[in-house]
Phi, psi and omega in degrees: 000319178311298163279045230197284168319333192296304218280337178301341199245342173283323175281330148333311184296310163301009140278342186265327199267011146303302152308307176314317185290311183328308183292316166319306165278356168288327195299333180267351159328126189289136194105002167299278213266014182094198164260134167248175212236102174251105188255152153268138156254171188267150167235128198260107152255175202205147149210153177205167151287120172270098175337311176285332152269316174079022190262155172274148180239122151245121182230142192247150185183087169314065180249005166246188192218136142241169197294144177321323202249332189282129144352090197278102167180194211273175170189193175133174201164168188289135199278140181226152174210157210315165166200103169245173172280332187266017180063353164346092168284011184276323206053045194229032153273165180289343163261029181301161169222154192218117206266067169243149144313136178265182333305204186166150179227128168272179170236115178224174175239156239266144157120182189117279174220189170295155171313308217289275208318336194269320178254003149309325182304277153323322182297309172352287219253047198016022168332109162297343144242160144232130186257123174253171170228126189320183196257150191284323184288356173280313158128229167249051172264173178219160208182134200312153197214089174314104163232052193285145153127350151309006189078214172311291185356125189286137170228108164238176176240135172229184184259184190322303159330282178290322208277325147037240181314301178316294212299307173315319175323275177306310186323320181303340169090034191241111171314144152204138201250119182264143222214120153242124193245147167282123176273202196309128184266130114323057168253128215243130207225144182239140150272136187254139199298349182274339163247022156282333176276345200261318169293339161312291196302326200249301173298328158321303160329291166323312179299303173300299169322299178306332174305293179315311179299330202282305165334301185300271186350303207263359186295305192302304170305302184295327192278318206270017163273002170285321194265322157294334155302303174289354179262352187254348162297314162333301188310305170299333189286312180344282202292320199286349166311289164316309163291019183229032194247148192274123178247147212218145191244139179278142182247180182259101168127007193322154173247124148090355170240071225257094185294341196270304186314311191247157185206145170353117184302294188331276160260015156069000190275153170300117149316134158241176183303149182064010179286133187284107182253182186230153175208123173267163183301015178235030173063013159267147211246120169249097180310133209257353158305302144285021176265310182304328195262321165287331187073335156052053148307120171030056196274129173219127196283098155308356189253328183223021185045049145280108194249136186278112156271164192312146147284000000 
């Protein structure tokens, strides 16, 4: 029974780590994880001269991203930002002009028009970069910048905050010289909706099957407390049977008992005088010593299939 037990809990374990594997491989299936997404971020350096001190100010700061389409590599020049007739800080009519020394990088800001259109502008007008800057409700994030079709050209984005202050700068009429390096590769990786489906579908599995084993598991425990109920009920009708059975002490001289002769169904030993016997109704004679010291285990009487249970 035991290894019976053994064995229901080993085929079990070898269902759950089945369900487990299922899973494991929906996760690791090629095409589990999607398209993934690799941006560069910028390193923006700056330097100007502080009027008021006549001290030079320098800031360094991995605070731009480029753009999808850009060239990942260095650039820099002196910063320029749009002058149009309508004050467009955007830059994206065609006749913007930008009153700088090359080199020179432009700075314009996001919206208006398109990226492309923004940095067609600025190539026009031979711009070693163009840094555009987010819009002030994004705060200081930043975010991919379609533009095919530009050419080399560096194209980065920085936020709201940083382009800001340059802008302030420059308006101010205080040169400031942009220094742009390439940072850090990003990747970024998306689940794609065909494995999201294919991992639904491999934990559905998983459920069911362990649901099953759990079924298989308590199906099994009721029957086999069912079958221990019913043997222990056998049992008690057993003994009470047994206890209403006529015990009889042998004597010298028994009639119809041939003590030298005849001997125990049980242990074959020769009856003696004064033995306490038990007589079943199918006319076998029980030494009642050896029905206690045997337990009269699975004994069965050839005469009537009579079988005897443990006591």
């Amino acid at each position: 029974m035991a290894q019976r037990r053994r064995r229901r809990r080993s085929e079990a374990g070898c269902g759950a780590r089945g369900a487990l594997a299922l899973l494991a491989l929906a996760l690791c299936a090629p095409g589990a994880r999607g398209r993934a997404l690799e941006w560069f971020s910028a390193v923006v350096s700056t330097e100007y001269v502080d009027p008021r001190t006549n001290r030079t100010v320098w800031s360094v700061s991995e605070s731009g991203r480029f753009s999808d389409s850009s060239p990942k590599e260095g650039a820099l020049g002196l910063v320029g930002v749009p002058h149009a007739a309508d004050r467009d800080p955007e830059g994206c009519a065609t006749d913007t002009r930008f009153l700088v020394s090359p080199p020179w990088v432009a700075l314009v800001a996001r919206g208006g028009c398109t990226f492309k259109e923004k940095v067609l502008v600025a190539a026009r007008r031979n711009a070693s970069a163009v840094v555009i800057y987010n819009e002030e409700r994004h705060g200081n994030a930043t975010s991919p910048m379609p533009h095919t079709g530009t050419g080399n050209i560096v194209v980065i984005m920085v936020s709201y905050p940083k382009g800001k202050e340059i802008l302030d700068l420059v308006q101010k009429g205080i040169p400031v010289k942009m220094t742009i390096e390439v940072g850090t590769r990003h990747v970024q990786e998306f689940i794609s909706g065909q494995s999201v489906v294919f991992v639904a579908i491999a934990f559905i599995t998983m459920m069911i099957i362990s649901l099953a084993w759990l079924i298989f598991y308590y199906i099994q425990r009721f029957l086999y407390t069912g079958s221990q109920f019913g043997s222990q009920s056998h049992r008690k009708e057993t003994k009470k049977v047994i206890g209403q059975l006529l015990l009889h002490t042998i004597k010298h001289g028994e009639k119809g008992l041939d003590v030298e002769a005849e001997n125990c169904a049980v242990c074959i030993e020769n009856f003696k005088v004064k033995d306490v016997v038990r007589i079943l109704p199918c006319k076998y004679v029980l030494v009642t010593s050896c029905d206690v010291k045997n337990n009269l285990t699975g004994f069965r009487f050839p005469a009537k299939e009579f079988l005897v249970f443990r006591t």
